[in-house]
C-alpha positions in Angstrom: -80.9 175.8 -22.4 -84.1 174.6 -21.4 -83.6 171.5 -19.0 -85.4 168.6 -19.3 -85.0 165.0 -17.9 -87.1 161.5 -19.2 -89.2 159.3 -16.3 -86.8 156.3 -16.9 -83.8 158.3 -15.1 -86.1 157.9 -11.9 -85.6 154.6 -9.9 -87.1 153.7 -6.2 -84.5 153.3 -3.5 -83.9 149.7 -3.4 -83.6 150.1 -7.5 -87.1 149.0 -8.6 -89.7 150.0 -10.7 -89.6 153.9 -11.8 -91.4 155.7 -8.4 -94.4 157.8 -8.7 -94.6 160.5 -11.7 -95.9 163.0 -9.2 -93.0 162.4 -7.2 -90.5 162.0 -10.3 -91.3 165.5 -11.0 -91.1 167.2 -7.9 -87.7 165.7 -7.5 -87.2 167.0 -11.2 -88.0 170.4 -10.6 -86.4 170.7 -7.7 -83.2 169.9 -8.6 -83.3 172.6 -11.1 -84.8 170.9 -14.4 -87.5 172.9 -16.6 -89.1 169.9 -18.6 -90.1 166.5 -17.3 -90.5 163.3 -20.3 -93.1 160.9 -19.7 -92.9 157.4 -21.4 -95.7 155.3 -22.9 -95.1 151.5 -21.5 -96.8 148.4 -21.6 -97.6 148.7 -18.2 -96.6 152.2 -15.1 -98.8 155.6 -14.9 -98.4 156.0 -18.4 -99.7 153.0 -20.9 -102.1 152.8 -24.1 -104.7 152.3 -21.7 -104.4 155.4 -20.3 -107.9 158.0 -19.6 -108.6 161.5 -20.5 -109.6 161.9 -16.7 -106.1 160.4 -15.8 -104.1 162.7 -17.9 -105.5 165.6 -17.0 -104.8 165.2 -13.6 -101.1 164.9 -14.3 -101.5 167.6 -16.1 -102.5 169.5 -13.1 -100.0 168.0 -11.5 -97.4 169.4 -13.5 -98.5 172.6 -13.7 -98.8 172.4 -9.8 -95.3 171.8 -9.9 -94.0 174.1 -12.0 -92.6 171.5 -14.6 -93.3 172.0 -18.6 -94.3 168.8 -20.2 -93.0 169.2 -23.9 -91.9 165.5 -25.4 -93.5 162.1 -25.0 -90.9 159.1 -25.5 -91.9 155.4 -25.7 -90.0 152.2 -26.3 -93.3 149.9 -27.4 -91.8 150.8 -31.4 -89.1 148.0 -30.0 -91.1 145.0 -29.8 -94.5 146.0 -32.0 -92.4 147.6 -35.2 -94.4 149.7 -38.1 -91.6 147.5 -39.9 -92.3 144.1 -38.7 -92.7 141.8 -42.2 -96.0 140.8 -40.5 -98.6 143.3 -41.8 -101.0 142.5 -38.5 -98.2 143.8 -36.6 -97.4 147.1 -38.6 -100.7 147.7 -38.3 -100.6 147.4 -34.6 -97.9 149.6 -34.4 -99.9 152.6 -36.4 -102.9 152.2 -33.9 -100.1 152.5 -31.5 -98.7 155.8 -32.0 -101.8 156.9 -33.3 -103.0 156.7 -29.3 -99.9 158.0 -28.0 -100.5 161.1 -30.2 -103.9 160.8 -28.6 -102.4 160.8 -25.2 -99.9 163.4 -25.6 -102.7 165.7 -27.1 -104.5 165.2 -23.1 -101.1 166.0 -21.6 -100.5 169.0 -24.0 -97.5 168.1 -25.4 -96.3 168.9 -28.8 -93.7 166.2 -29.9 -93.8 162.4 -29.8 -90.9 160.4 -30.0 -91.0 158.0 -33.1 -88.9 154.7 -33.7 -89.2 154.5 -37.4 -88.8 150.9 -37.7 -85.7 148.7 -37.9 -83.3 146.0 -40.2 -82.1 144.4 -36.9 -81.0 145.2 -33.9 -78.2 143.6 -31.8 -80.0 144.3 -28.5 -82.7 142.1 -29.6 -81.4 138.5 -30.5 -84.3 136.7 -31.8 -85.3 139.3 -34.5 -85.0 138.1 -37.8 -82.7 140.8 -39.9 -85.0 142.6 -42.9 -83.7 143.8 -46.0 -82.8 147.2 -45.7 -85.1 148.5 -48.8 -88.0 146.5 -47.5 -87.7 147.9 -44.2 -87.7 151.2 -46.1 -90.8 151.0 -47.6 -92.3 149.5 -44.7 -91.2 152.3 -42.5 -92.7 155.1 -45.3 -96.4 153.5 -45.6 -96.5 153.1 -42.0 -95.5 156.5 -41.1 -97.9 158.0 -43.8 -100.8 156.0 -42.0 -100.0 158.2 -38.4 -99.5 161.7 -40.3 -103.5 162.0 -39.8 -103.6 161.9 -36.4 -100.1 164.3 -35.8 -102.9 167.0 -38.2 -105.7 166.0 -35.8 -103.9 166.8 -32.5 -101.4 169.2 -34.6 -98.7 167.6 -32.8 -94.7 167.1 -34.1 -93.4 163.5 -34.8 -89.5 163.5 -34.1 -88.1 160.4 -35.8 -85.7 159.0 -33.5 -81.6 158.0 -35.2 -81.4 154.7 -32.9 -79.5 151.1 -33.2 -82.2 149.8 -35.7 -79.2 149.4 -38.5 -81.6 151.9 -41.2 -81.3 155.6 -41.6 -77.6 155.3 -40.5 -76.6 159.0 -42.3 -77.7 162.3 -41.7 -78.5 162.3 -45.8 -80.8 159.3 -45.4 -82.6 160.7 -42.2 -82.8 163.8 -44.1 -84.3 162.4 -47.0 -86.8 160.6 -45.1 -88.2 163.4 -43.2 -88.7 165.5 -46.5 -90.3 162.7 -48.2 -93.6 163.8 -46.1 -93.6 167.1 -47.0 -95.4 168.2 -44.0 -93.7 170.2 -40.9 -95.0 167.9 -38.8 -92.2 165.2 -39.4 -89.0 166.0 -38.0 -85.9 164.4 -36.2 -86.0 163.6 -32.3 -82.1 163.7 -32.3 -80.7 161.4 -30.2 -76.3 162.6 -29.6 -74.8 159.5 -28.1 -76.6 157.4 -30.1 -75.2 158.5 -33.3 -71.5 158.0 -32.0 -70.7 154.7 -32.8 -71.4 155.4 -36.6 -70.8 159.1 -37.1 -70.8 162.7 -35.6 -73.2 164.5 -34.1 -72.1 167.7 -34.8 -72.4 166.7 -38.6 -76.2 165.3 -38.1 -77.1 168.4 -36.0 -75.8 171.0 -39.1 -77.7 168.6 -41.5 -80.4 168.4 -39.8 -80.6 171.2 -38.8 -84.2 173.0 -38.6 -85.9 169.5 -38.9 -84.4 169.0 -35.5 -87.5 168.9 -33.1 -86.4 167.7 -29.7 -82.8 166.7 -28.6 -82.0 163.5 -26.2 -78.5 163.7 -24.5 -76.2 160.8 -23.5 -72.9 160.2 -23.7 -70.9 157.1 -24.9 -67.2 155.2 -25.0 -66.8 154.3 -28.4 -64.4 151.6 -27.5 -67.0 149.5 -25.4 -69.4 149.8 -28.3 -72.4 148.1 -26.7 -74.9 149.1 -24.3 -72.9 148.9 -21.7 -71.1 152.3 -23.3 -73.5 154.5 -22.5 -72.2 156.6 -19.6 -72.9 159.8 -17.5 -72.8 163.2 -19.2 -69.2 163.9 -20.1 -67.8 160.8 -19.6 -67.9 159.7 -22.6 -66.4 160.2 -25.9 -69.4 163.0 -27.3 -67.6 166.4 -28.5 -69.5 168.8 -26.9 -68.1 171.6 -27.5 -68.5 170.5 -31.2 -72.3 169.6 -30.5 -73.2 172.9 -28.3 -71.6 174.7 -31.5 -73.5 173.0 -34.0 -76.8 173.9 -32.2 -76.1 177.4 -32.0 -75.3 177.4 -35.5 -78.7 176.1 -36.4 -80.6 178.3 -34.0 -81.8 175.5 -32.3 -83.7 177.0 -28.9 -85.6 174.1 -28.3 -86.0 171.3 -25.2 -82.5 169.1 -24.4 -83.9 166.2 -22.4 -81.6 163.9 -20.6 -82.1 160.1 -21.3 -80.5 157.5 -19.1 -80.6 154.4 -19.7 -80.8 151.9 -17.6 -81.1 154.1 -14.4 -78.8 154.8 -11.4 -79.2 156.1 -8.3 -78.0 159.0 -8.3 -78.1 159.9 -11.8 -81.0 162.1 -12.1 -78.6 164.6 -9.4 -75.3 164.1 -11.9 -77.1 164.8 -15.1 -78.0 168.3 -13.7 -74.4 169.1 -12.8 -73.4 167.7 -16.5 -76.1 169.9 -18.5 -75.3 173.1 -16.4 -71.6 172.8 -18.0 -72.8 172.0 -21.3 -74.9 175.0 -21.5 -71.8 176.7 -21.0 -70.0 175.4 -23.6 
């Protein structure tokens, strides 16, 4: 299993701001992780306005280290959607990605996390719900717009299954990643995401070789808010069931730890947790 872990897991002492990505990694590697997962935010070491010159020293960085850099995640999708009714803001959205494919391209990375758009989302209050089949269309010319740049940079998109109330089957998200046609769309599968509305075992054997890059939580059903997401194993996620379902696809590929929000001490725990489910 290779190892990886995502920069929002890393938290200074007094619980601020995510510490240095130089540091982050070290800590990373150190504690026995292969992979390290940079985000794209507004603002932090890695943003839009990010420079060639600045990513290649990371870069250096990393390989300094001894830490792969394989995925790019980003949560700007959230609040700048390629399914926001307002075409000025879709539009923003595909300029959007299309520099983070730009950016992960300077960083040699090969997949880019991809929040396909959304009906609603209970996390965000104020956003008006869409209807579901506009959303869908929405989400399609949108995504067709970016497919240029992942040929330009040859770089994977892995559409995300998150809380955004569309694509809530492993038949839809299937059927939305062939509707491409090009191997350059895939699925960024998220497990504990897909727990309050279905199995991940079942999305994982559907899925199966459109699955790009793997996040792993874990979650208590009964809570059934944010507040259930929880340290590996403590939740409700099968996986035994999941670790199956990934050998039974022949999926070889990066498992990258997402934790949100961050703990001290979580970075250390999710280690422990992934060495046991790479046993299973």
């Amino acid at each position: 299993m290779k190892k990886g872990i995502n920069y929002w897991a890393f938290i200074a002492e007094d619980g601020g701001s995510p510490i240095d990505p130089v540091k982050a990694m070290k800590i990373a590697k150190d504690l026995g992780y292969d992979a390290f997962e940079f985000t794209v935010d507004n603002d932090g070491p890695i943003s839009l306005s990010m420079t060639y010159d600045k990513a290649e020293k990371i870069c250096k960085e990393a390989d300094n280290i001894g830490i792969e850099l394989v995925t790019l995640a980003s949560g700007l999708g959230w609040g700048i959607s390629p399914t926001d009714p307002d075409p000025i803001i879709r539009d923003k959205a595909v300029n959007n990605y299309k520099k983070m494919l730009e950016i992960a391209s300077w960083l040699g990375i090969n997949i880019i996390l991809y929040l396909p758009g959304m009906v609603s989302a209970n996390f965000i209050p104020d956003f008006i719900p869409q209807r579901y089949d506009k959303v869908d269309k929405w989400a399609k010319e949108s995504l067709k717009k970016i497919i240029e740049s992942a040929e330009k940079y040859n770089i994977k998109i892995g559409v995300e299954n998150v809380w955004n109330k569309y694509l809530l089957s492993p038949l839809e998200m299937r059927d939305f990643i062939d509707s491409f046609k090009t191997p350059l769309v895939g699925s960024y599968f998220d497990v504990g995401n897909v727990l309050l509305y279905g199995h991940p075992e079942h999305w994982i054997e559907i899925l199966g070789k459109r699955i790009f890059a793997v996040h792993l939580k874990d979650f208590k059903i009964n809570v059934g808010n944010l507040d259930g997401f929880v340290d590996l194993l403590s939740g409700d996620v099968d996986y035994q069931a999941v670790m199956n379902a990934f050998r039974q696809i022949g999926y070889d590929n990066i498992f990258t730890v997402e934790i949100i929000p961050a703990k001290l001490g979580c970075v250390e725990k999710a280690i422990i947790a992934m060495q046991v489910i790479e046993r299973m």
